[in-house]
C-alpha positions as CSV (number, residue, x, y, z in Angstrom):
1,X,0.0,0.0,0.0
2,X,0.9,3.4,-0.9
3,X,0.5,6.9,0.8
4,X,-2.2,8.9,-0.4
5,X,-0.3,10.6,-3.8
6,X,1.0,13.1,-0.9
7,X,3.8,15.3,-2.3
8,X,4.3,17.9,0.4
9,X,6.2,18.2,3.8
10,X,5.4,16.7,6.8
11,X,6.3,15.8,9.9
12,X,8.2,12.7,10.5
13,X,6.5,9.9,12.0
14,X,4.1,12.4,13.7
15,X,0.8,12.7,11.8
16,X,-1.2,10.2,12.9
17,X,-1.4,8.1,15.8
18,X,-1.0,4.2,14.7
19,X,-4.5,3.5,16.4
20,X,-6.4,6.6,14.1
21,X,-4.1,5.0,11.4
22,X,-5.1,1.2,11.6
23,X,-8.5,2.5,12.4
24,X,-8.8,4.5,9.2
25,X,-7.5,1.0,7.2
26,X,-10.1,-1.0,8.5
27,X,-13.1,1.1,8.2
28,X,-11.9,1.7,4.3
29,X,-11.9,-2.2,3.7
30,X,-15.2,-2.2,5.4
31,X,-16.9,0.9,3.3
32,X,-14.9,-0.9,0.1
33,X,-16.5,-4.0,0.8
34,X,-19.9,-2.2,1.7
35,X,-20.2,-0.3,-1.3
36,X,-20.0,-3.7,-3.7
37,X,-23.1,-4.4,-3.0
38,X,-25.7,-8.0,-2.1
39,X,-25.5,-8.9,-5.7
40,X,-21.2,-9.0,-6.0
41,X,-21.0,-10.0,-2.3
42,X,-23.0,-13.1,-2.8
43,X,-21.8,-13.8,-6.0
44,X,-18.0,-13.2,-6.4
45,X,-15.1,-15.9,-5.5
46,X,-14.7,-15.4,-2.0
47,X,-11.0,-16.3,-1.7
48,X,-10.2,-14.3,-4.5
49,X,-11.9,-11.0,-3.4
50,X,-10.2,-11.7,-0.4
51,X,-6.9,-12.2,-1.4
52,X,-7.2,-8.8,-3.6
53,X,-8.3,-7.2,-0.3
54,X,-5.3,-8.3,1.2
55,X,-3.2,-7.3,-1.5
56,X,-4.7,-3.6,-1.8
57,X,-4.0,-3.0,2.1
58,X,-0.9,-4.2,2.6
59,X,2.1,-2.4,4.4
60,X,5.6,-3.1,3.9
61,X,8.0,-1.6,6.1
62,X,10.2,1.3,5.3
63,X,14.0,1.1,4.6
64,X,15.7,3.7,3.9
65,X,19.2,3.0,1.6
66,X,21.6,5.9,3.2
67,X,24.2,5.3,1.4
68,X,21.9,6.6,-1.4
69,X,22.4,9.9,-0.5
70,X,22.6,13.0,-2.5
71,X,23.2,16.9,-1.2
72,X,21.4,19.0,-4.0
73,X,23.6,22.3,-4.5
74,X,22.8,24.8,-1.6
75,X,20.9,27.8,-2.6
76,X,22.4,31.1,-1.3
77,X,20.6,34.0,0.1
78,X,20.5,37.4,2.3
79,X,19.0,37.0,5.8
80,X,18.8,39.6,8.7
81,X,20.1,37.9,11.9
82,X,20.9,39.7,15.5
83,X,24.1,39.5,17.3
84,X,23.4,38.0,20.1
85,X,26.3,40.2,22.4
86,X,25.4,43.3,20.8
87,X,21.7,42.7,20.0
88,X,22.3,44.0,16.9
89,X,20.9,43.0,13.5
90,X,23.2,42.7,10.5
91,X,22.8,41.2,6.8
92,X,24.4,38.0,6.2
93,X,24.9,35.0,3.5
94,X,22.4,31.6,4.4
95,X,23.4,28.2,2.8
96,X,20.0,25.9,2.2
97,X,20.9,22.8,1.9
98,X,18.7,19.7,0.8
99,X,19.7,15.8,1.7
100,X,17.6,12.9,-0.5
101,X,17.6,9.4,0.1
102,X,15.9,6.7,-1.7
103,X,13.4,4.1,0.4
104,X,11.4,1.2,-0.2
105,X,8.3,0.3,1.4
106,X,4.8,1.9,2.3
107,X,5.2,5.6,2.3
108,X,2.0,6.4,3.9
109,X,4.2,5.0,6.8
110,X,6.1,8.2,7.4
111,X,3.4,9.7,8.6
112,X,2.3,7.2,11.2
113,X,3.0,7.9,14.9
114,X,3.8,4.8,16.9
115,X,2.8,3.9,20.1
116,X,6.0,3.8,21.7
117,X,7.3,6.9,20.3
118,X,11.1,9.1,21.1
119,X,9.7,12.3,21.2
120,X,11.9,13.9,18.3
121,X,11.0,14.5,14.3
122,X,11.3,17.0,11.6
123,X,10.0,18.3,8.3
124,X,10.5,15.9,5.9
125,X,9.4,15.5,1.8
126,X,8.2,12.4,0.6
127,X,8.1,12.0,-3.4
128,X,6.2,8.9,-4.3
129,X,6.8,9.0,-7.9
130,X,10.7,8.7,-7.8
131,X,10.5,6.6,-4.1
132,X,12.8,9.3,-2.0
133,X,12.9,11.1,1.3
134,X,14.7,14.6,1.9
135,X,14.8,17.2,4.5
136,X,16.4,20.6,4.3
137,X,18.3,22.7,6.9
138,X,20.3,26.6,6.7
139,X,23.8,26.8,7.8
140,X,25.2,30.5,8.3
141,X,28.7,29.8,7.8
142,X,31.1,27.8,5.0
143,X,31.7,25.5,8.1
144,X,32.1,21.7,6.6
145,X,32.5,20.3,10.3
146,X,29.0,21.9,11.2
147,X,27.7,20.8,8.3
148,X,28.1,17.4,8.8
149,X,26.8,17.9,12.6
150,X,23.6,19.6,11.3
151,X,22.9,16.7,8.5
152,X,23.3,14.0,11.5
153,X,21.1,15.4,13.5
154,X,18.5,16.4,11.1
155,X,18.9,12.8,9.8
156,X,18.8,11.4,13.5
157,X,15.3,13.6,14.6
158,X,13.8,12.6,11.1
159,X,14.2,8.8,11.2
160,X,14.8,7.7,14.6
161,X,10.9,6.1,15.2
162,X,11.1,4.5,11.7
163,X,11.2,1.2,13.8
164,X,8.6,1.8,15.9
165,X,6.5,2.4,12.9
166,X,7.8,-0.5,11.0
167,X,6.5,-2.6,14.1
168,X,2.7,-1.1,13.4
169,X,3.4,-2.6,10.0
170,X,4.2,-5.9,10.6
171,X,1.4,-6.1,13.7
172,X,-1.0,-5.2,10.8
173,X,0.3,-7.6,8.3
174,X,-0.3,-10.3,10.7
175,X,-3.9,-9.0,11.8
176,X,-5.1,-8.4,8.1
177,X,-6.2,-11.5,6.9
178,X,-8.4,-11.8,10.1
179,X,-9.6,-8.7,9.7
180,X,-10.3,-9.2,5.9
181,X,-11.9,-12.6,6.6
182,X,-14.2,-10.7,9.7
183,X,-15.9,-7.6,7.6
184,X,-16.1,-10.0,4.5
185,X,-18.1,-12.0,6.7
186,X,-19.9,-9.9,8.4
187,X,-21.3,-8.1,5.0
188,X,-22.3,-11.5,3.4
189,X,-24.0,-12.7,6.5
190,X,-26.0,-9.7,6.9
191,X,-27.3,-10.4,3.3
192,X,-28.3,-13.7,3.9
193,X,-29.8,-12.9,6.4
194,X,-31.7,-9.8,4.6
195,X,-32.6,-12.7,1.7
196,X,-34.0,-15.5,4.2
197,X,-36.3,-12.3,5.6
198,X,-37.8,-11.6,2.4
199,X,-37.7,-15.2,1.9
200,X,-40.3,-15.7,4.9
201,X,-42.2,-12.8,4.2
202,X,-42.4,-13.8,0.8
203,X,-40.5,-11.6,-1.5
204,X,-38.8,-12.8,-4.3
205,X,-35.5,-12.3,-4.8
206,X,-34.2,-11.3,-8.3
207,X,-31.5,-14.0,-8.9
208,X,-30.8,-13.1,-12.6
209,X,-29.2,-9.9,-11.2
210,X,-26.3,-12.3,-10.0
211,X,-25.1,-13.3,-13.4
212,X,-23.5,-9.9,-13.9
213,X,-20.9,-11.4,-11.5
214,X,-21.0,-15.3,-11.9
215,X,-21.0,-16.6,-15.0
216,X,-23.8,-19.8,-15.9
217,X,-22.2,-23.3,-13.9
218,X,-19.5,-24.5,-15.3
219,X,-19.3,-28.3,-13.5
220,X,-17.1,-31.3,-13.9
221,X,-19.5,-33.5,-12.5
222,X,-19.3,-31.7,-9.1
223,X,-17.0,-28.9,-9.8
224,X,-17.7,-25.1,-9.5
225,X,-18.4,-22.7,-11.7
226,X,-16.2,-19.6,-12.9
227,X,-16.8,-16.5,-10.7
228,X,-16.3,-13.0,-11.0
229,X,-12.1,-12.1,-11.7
230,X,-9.3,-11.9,-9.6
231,X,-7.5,-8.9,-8.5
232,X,-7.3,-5.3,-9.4
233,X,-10.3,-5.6,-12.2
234,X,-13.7,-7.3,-11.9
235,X,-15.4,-8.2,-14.9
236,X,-18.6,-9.7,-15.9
237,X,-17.2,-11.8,-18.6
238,X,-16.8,-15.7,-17.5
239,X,-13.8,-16.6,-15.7
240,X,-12.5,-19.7,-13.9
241,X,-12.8,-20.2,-10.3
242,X,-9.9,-20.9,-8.4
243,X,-11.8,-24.1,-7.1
244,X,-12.2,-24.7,-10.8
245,X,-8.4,-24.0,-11.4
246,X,-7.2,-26.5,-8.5
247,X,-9.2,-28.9,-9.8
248,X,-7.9,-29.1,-12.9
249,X,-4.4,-28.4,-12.0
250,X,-4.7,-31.7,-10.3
251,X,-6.2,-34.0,-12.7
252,X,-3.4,-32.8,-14.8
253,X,-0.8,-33.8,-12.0
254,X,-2.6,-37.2,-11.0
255,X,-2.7,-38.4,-14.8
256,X,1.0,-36.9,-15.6
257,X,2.4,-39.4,-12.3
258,X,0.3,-42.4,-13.3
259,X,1.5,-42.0,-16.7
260,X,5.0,-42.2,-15.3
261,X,4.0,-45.6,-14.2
262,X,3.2,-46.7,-17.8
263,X,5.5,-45.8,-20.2
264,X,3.6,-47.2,-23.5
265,X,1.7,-43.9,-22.5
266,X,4.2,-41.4,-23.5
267,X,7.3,-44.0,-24.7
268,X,8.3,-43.0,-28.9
269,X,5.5,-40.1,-28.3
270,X,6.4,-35.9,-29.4
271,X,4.6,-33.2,-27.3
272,X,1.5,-33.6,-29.6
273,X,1.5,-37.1,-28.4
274,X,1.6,-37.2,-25.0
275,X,-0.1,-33.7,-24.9
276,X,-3.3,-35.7,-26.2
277,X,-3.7,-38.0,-23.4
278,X,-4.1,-34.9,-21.3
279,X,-6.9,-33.1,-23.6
280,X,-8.6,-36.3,-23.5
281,X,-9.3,-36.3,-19.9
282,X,-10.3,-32.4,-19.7
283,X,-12.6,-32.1,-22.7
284,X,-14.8,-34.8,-21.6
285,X,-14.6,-33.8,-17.6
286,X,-16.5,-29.7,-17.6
287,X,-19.9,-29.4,-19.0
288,X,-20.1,-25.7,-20.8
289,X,-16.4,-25.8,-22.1
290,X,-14.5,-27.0,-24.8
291,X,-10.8,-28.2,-24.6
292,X,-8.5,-28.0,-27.2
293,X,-5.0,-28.5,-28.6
294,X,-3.1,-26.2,-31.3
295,X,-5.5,-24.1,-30.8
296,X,-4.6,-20.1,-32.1
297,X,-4.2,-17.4,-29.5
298,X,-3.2,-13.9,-29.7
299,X,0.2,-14.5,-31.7
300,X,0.0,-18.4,-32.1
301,X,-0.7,-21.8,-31.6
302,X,-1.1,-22.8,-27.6
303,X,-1.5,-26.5,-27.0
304,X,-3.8,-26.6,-24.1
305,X,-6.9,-23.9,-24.2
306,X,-10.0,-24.6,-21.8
307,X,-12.7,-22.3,-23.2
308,X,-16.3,-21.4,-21.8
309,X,-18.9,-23.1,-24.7
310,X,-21.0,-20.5,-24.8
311,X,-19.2,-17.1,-25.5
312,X,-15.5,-18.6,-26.7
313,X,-13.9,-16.8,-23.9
314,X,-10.4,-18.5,-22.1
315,X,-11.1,-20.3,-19.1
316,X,-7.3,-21.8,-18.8
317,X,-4.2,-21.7,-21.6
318,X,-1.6,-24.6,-21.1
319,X,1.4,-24.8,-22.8
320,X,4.2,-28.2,-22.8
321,X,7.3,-28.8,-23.6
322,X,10.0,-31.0,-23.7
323,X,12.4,-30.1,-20.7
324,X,15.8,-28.8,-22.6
325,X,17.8,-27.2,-19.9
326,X,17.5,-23.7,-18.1
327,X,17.6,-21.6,-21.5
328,X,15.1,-23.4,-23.0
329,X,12.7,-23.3,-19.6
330,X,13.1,-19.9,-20.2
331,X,12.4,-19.6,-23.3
332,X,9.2,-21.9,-23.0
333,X,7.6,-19.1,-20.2
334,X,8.7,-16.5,-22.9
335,X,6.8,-17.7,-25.4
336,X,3.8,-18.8,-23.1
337,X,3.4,-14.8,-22.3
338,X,4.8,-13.0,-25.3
339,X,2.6,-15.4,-27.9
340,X,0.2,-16.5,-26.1
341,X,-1.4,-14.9,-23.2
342,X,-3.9,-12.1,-23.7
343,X,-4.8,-9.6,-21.0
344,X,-7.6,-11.5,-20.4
345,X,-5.6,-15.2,-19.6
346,X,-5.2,-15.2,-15.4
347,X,-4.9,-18.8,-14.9
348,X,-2.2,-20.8,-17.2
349,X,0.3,-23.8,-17.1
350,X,3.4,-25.5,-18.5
351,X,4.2,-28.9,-18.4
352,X,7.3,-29.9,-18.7
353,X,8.0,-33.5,-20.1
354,X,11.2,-34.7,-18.5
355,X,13.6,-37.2,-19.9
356,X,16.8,-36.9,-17.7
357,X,17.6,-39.5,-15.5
358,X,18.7,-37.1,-12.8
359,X,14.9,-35.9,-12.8
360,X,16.2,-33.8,-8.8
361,X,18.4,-32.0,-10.4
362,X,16.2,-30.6,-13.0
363,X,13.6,-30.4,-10.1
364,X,16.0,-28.0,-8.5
365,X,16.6,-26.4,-11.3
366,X,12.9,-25.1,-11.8
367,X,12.9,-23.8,-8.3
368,X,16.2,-22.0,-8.7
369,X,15.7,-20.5,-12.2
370,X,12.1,-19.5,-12.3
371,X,12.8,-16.6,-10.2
372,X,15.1,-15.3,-12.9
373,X,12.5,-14.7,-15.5
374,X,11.7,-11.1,-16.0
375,X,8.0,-11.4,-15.7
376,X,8.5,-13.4,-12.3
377,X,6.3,-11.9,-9.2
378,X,6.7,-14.5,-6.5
379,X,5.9,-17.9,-5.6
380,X,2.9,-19.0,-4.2
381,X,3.7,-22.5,-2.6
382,X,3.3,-26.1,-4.1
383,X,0.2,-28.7,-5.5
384,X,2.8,-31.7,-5.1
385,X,6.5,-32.8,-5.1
386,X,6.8,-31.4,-8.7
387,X,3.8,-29.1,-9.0
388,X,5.1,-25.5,-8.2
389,X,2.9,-22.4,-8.0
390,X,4.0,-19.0,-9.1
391,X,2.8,-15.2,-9.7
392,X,4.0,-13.6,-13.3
393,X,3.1,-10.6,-14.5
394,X,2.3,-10.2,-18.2
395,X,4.6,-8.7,-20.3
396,X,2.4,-5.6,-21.3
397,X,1.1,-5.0,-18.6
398,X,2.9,-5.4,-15.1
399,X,-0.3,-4.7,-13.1
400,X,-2.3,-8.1,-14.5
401,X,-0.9,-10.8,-12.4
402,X,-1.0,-14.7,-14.2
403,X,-1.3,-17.3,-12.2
404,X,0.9,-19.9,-13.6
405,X,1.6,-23.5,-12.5
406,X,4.8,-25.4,-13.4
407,X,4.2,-28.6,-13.5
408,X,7.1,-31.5,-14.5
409,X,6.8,-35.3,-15.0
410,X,9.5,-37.8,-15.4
411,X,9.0,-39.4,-18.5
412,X,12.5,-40.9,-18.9
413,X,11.7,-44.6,-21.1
């Protein structure tokens, strides 16, 4: 979480008490929340609309990198200043200097009083848009000793509770899921509650209004249905559950290890081969979709695409490949999100088809290289000894996070 697109000077770590602060957090989370309304409440993906709650109040804890520094030239002017023997006034030269550092973390932090607090600050400027921190002080003499006294203790009053404040930070990391989970619930029992009222007093409520957030079920025989999307945009176009997502994620992974087991299933067989045992499994498992292989998307042919039957939009986008070292692993996630991935692909996969004997080492060669990739956001945990889940970013636009799953199987005959 950001600061609130302040660009002017403040106080340092003095603004706001951390109990107005985390107050003020919670009650927006519970007006956001409020103000989507019975209809997207009852309708959207829970976990999801959770998860982007979490994400959109986050804190992370300030650090600012001194050895960043930079003293911008001092300005010079004419000040009138009084003798303090004499008590006379006379004209003399004034030296304004400014000192920037760049920091990382929540700037909406700076202005956060803890409550264990030193009772010291001073004016500080934050600029969000280029990530630094400055303050500026006068000296009224070419006196390098004093100015390095005078930048220490500017720098000591302006930063010496950024501790303290980190420790609001991280008490409020730990406390936001619960608090998430809490409102969340609170809202969507209240409507339940408001629809089993008219329910006994007999009013009907209008359930078409709920398909502007759920799309018609999409079931695998028990399986759910695609919900409103994930993150930073909600749309009423169909998109896959994460339930949905898991689900198929792991017939994927069950097949892919029994198939290790039976190597007439993939023995002598190219991608297209062994890539069909998989598409004949999913297109027969969801009612309302269609699954497909060399199937054209965006800027090519993708060999796995899950669509919803009824409009043609992209449910899921699988890609596989042949494992051919770290370059080529590369490569592969490359193409997946430069060719293939439109803005509207959130939930994707590539299966890798290994043939090395030393199938660990190119197990730990996934988990050390992945993070490398340029569109890499973090991992997000694992389905299975070689199912791995990550956060990418597309390539066009770093704001739409992918969830991608790497998934490898030992196919070694």
């Amino acid at each position: 979480m950001r600061g609130y697109g302040y660009g002017n000077t403040i106080k340092s770590f003095s603004e706001i008490s951390s109990f107005d602060f985390t107050r003020q957090l919670s009650d927006k989370i519970k007006s956001e929340i409020e103000g989507k309304g019975k209809e997207y409440i009852l309708g959207v993906d829970e976990e999801e609309f959770k998860a982007y709650l979490i994400d959109q109040y986050s804190l992370e804890p300030l650090a600012i990198d001194y050895n960043s520094e930079t003293v911008d030239e001092p300005t010079v002017s004419k000040e009138w200043v009084e003798d303090r023997f004499y008590r006379e006034k006379y004209q003399t030269e004034v030296f304004s200097f400014t000192i920037r550092y760049k920091f990382t973390g929540s700037s909406v932090l700076f202005r956060v009083q803890p409550s264990t607090w030193t009772m010291t600050s001073a004016d500080i400027y934050v600029n969000e848009q280029n990530n630094t921190v400055s303050f500026s002080f006068k000296l009224y003499k070419k006196d390098p000793e004093e100015f390095k006294r005078t930048k220490s203790d500017y720098q000591r009053r302006a930063f010496t509770n950024l501790g303290n404040t980190n420790q609001v930070a991280t008490s409020w990391m730990q406390s936001l899921p619960g608090t998430v989970n809490s409102l969340f619930q609170q809202q969507k029992n209240k409507y339940l509650q408001e629809n089993d009222f008219f329910a006994a007093i007999n009013v009907k409520v209008n359930k078409d209004t709920t398909s502007v957030f759920t799309a018609p079920t999409i079931k695998k025989k028990v399986i759910p249905q695609p919900t409103v999307s994930k993150h930073k945009e909600f749309s009423s176009e169909p998109m896959m559950a994460k339930e949905m997502y898991d689900d198929i994620l792991k017939v994927i992974y069950d097949l892919g290890k029994s198939m290790e087991k039976k190597p007439s299933t993939y023995k002598d067989k190219d991608e297209e081969g062994i890539r069909d045992q998989f598409l004949l499994v999913l297109e027969t498992r969801y009612d309302s979709t269609t699954a497909t292989g060399e199937t054209f998307n965006r800027g090519g042919k993708t060999d796995i695409i899950l669509k919803y039957a009824k409009d043609g939009s992209n449910l899921f986008v699988a890609e596989c490949k042949f494992w051919h070292g770290a370059s080529e692993y590369h490569k592969a996630i490359s193409q997946l999100f430069d060719r293939y991935l439109t803005w509207r692909d959130s939930k994707a996969a590539l299966m890798l088809f290994v043939t090395n004997k030393d199938f660990t080492n190119v197990i730990d060669t996934i988990k050390r290289e992945t993070a490398n990739h340029p569109y890499y956001l973090k991992s997000a945990g694992t389905r299975g000894e070689t199912s791995f889940s990550f956060h990418f970013h597309l390539p066009q636009d770093k704001d739409k996070i992918v969830f991608l799953e790497v998934i490898a199987f030992h196919y070694d005959k």
